[in-house]
C-alpha positions as CSV (number, residue, x, y, z in Angstrom):
1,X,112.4,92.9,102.6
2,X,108.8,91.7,102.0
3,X,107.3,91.6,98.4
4,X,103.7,91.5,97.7
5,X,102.6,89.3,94.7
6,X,103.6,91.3,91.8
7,X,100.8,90.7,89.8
8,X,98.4,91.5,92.2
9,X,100.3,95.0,92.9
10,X,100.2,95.8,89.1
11,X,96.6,95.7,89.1
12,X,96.1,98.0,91.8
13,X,98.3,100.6,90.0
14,X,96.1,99.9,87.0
15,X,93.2,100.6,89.2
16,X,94.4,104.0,90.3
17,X,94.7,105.1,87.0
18,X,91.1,104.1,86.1
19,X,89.9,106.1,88.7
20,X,92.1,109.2,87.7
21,X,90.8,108.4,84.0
22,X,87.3,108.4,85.3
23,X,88.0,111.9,85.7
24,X,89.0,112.7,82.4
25,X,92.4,113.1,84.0
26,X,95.8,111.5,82.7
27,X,98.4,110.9,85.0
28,X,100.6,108.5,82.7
29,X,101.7,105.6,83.1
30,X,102.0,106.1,86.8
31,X,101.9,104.6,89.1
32,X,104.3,101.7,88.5
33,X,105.1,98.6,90.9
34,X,108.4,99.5,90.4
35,X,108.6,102.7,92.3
36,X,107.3,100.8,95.5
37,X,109.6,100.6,98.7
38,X,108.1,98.2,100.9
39,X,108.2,97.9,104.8
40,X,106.1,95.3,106.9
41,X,104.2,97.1,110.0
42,X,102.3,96.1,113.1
43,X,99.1,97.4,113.7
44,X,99.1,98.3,117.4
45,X,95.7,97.2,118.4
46,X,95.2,94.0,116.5
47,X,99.0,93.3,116.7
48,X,98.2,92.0,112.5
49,X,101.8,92.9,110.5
50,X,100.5,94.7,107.2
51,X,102.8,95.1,104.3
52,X,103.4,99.0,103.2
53,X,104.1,100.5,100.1
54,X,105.4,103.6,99.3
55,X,106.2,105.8,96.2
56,X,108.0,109.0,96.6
57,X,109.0,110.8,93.6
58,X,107.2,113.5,91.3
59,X,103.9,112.4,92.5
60,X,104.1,110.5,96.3
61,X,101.4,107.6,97.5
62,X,101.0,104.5,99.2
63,X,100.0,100.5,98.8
64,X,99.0,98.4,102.0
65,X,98.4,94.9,101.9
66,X,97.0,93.8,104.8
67,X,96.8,90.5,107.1
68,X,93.0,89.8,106.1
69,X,93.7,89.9,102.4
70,X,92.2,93.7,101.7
71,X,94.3,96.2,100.2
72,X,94.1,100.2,100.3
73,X,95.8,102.3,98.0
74,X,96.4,106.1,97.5
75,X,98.2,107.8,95.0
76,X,98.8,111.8,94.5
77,X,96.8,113.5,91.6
78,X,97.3,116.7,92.0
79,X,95.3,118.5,88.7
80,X,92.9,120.4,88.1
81,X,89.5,119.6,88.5
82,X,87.6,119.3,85.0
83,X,84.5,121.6,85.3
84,X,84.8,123.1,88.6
85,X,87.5,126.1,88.8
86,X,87.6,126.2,92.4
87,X,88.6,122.3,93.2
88,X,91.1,119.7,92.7
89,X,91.9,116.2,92.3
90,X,94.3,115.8,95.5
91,X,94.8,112.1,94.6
92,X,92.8,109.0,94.0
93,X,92.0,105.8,96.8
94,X,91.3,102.3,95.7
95,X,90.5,99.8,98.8
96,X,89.0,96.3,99.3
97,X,89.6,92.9,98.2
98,X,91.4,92.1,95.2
99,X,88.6,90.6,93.3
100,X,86.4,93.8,94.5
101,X,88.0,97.0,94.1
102,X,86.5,100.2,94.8
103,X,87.5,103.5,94.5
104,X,87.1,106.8,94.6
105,X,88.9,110.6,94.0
106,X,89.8,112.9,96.7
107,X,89.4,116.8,96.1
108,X,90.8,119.6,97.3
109,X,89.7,123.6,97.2
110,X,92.1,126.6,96.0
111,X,92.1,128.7,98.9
């Protein structure tokens, strides 16, 4: 099975955590490279194989490498969200190229 560059995967992890820390949030010290399953797939327009991620445990996300060199990342958050009652941090996206992430938090509403 395909293995990204481990370096480069650490950093992204780091990256998610920033963004949940830009919250205010702690998740940890997840998430960690080595909870990643990885699985090559084939985008079926462009035909391009990316390289897929996954973390499934306590919290559940996912790391794609793909052909052109950009990444995307998403990782469960799953708190609270600090100063608003009625929404929450669903998870956390990072995306672009390695020397250029960006990233941002998704919320959620309580019903």
């Amino acid at each position: 099975m395909p293995v990204p560059d481990p370096e480069l995967a650490a950093a992204i992890c780091a990256a998610l955590r920033r963004q949940v820390e830009k919250l205010g949030l702690s998740i940890g010290d997840e998430p960690q490279v080595d909870g990643l399953a990885f699985a090559e797939t084939v985008d079926p327009y462009s035909r391009e194989v990316s390289l897929v991620g996954s973390w499934q445990g306590q919290r559940s996300g996912s790391l794609t490498f793909f052909a052109d060199g950009r990444v995307f990342a998403e990782y469960q958050v799953l708190l609270p969200c600090p100063g608003d009652a009625r929404r929450y941090v669903e998870a956390v996206q990072v995306w672009g190229r390695p020397a250029q992430l960006r990233g941002e938090p998704v919320f959620g509403e309580f019903a």
